[in-house]
C-alpha positions as MATLAB code, in Angstrom:
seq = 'XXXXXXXXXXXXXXXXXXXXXXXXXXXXXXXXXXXXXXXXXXXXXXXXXXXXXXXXXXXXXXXXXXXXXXXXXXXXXXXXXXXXXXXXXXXXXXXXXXXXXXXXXXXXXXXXXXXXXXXXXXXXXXXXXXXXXXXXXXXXXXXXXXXXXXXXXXXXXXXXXXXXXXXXXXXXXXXXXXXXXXXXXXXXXXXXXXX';
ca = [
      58.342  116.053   70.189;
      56.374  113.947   72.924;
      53.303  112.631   74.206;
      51.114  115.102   75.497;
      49.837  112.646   77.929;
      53.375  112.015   79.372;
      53.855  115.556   79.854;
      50.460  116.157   81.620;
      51.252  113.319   83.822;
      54.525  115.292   84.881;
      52.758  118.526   85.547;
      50.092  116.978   87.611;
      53.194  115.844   90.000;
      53.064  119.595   90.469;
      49.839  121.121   89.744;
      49.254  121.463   93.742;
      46.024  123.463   94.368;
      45.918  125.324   90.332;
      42.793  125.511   88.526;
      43.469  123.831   85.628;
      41.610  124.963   82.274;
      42.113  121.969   79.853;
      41.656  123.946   76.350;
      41.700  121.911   73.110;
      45.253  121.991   73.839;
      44.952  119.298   77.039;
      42.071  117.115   76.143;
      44.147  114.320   78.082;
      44.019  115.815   81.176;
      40.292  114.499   81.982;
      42.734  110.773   82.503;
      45.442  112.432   84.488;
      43.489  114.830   86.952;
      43.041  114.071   90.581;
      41.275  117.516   91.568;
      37.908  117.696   89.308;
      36.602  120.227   91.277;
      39.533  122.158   90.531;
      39.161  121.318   86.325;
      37.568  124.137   84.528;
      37.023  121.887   80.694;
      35.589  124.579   78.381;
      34.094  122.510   75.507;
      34.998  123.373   72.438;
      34.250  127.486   72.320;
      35.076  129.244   69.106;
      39.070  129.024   68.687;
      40.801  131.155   70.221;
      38.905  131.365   73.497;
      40.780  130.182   76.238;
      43.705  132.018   76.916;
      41.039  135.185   77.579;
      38.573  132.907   79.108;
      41.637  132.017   81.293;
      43.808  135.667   81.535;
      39.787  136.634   83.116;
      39.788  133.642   85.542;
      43.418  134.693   86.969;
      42.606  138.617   87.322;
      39.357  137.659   88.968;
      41.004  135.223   91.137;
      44.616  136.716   91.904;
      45.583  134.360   94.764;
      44.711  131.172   92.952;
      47.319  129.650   90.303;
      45.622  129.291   86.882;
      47.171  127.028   84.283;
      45.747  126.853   80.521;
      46.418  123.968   78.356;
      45.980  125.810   75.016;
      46.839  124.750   71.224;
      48.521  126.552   68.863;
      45.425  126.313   66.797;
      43.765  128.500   69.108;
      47.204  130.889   69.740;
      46.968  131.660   66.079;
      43.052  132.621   65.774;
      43.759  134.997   68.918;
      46.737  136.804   68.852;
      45.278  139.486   70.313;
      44.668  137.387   73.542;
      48.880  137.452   73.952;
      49.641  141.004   74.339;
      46.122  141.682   76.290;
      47.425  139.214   78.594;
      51.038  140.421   78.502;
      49.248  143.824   79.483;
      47.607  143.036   82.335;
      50.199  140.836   83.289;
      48.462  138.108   85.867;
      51.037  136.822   88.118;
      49.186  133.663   88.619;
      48.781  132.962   84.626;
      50.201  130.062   83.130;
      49.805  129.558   79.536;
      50.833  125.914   78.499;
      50.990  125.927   74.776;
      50.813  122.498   72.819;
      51.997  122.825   69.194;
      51.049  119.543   67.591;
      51.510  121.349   63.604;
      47.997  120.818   62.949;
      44.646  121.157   63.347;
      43.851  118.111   64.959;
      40.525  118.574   66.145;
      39.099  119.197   62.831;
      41.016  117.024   60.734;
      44.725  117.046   60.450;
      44.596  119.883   58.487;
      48.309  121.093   58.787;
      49.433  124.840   60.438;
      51.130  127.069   57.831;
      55.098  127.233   58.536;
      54.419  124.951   61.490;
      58.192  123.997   61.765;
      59.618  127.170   61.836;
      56.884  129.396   64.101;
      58.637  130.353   67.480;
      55.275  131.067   69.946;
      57.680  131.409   73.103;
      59.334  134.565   70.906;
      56.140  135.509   69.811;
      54.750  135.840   73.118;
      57.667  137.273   74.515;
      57.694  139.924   72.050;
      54.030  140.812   73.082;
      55.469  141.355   76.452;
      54.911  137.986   78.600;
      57.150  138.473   81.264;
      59.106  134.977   81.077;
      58.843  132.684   77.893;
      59.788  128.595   77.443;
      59.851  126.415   74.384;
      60.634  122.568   75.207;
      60.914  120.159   72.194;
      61.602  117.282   74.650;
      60.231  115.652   77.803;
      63.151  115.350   79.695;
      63.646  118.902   78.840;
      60.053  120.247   80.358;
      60.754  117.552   83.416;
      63.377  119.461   84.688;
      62.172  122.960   84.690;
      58.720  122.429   85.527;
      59.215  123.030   89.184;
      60.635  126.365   88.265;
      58.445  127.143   85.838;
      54.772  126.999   88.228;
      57.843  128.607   90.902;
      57.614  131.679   89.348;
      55.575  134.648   88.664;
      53.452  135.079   85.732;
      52.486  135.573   82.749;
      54.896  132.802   81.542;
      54.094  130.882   78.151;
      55.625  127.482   77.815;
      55.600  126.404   74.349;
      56.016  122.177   74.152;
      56.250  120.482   70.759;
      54.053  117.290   71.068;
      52.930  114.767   68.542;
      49.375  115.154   67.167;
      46.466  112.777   68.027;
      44.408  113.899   65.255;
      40.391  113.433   65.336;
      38.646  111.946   62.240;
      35.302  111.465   64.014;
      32.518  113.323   63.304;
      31.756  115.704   66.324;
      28.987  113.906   67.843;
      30.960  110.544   67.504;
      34.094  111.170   69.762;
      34.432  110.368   73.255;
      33.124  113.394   75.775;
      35.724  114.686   77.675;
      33.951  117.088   79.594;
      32.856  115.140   82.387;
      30.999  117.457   84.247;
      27.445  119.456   83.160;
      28.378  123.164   82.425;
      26.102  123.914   85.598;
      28.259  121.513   87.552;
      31.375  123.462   86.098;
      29.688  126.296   87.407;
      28.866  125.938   90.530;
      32.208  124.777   91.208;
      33.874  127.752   89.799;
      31.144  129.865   91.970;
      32.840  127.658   94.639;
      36.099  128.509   94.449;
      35.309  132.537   94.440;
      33.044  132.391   97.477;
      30.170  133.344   95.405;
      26.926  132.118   96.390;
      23.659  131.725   94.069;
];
């Protein structure tokens, strides 16, 4: 296992011009990013919502890298969201999964079978074209660069340590640092849509 935000810090050496979509799964990432504009932070949507949210963003957008940070959490409320996206197969889709073994947003509360639940076999069984699973940083270091190299869908599974949240909702620190119309405009932006 390792620290989510050492990993993130890692990726962003190679992010270059992706939109990144920090999901529950890369709540760090509002620390590490040096390309707001280029952030698309969801909120907290009911779970499961991000890899389609995302899989959308890439079809409608298929010259322009997308990366999701997603959790298991939300892997395992949307199955259906894998082979959809193995369907359509995006080329620019990069689903980053972080498997902490809980729910951490709501508690702690721990995944069923946690330790033994392969998601890069899962989503290469639903047909994702090229599947990772990294357990250790040094690990994900090295094949990163090949990784964002390489056509999509890929899924990139990463064991990291939880950072569990005990506050009530409306207590914890906002990480979405931008209004939704902000996040929208910017998004409009980056399509060459105009209001």
């Amino acid at each position: 296992m390792f620290q989510t935000a050492d990993m993130l810090n890692i990726f962003q050496k190679y992010r270059g011009d992706a939109v990144v979509i920090p999901g529950r799964g890369g709540r760090h990432w509002i620390d590490i990013s040096t390309n707001e504009k280029k952030d698309i932070p969801l909120g907290d949507p009911a779970m499961g919502g991000h890899a389609s949210f995302g899989m959308g963003l890439a079809l409608a957008q298929p010259d322009q890298k997308v990366v999701l940070f997603d959790s298991e959490g939300d892997v395992l409320m949307n199955l259906g969201a894998l082979v959809t996206i193995a369907e359509k197969a995006p080329e620019n889709f990069y689903h980053f999964m972080l498997d902490n073994e809980c729910y951490a947003t709501t508690g702690g509360q721990p995944v069923p079978n946690a330790q033994n639940v392969a998601y890069d076999v899962i989503a290469k069984g639903a047909g994702y074209t090229r599947t990772y699973a990294f357990d250790n940083l040094e690990d994900f270091s090295n094949n990163i660069e090949e990784i964002l190299s390489q056509p999509g869908p890929v899924f990139v599974a990463m064991k990291v340590f939880p950072h569990i949240e005990n506050e009530p909702i409306g207590a914890r620190r906002r990480w979405q640092t931008r209004t939704r119309d902000q996040v929208i405009e910017d998004v409009q932006q980056q399509m060459g849509v105009s209001n």
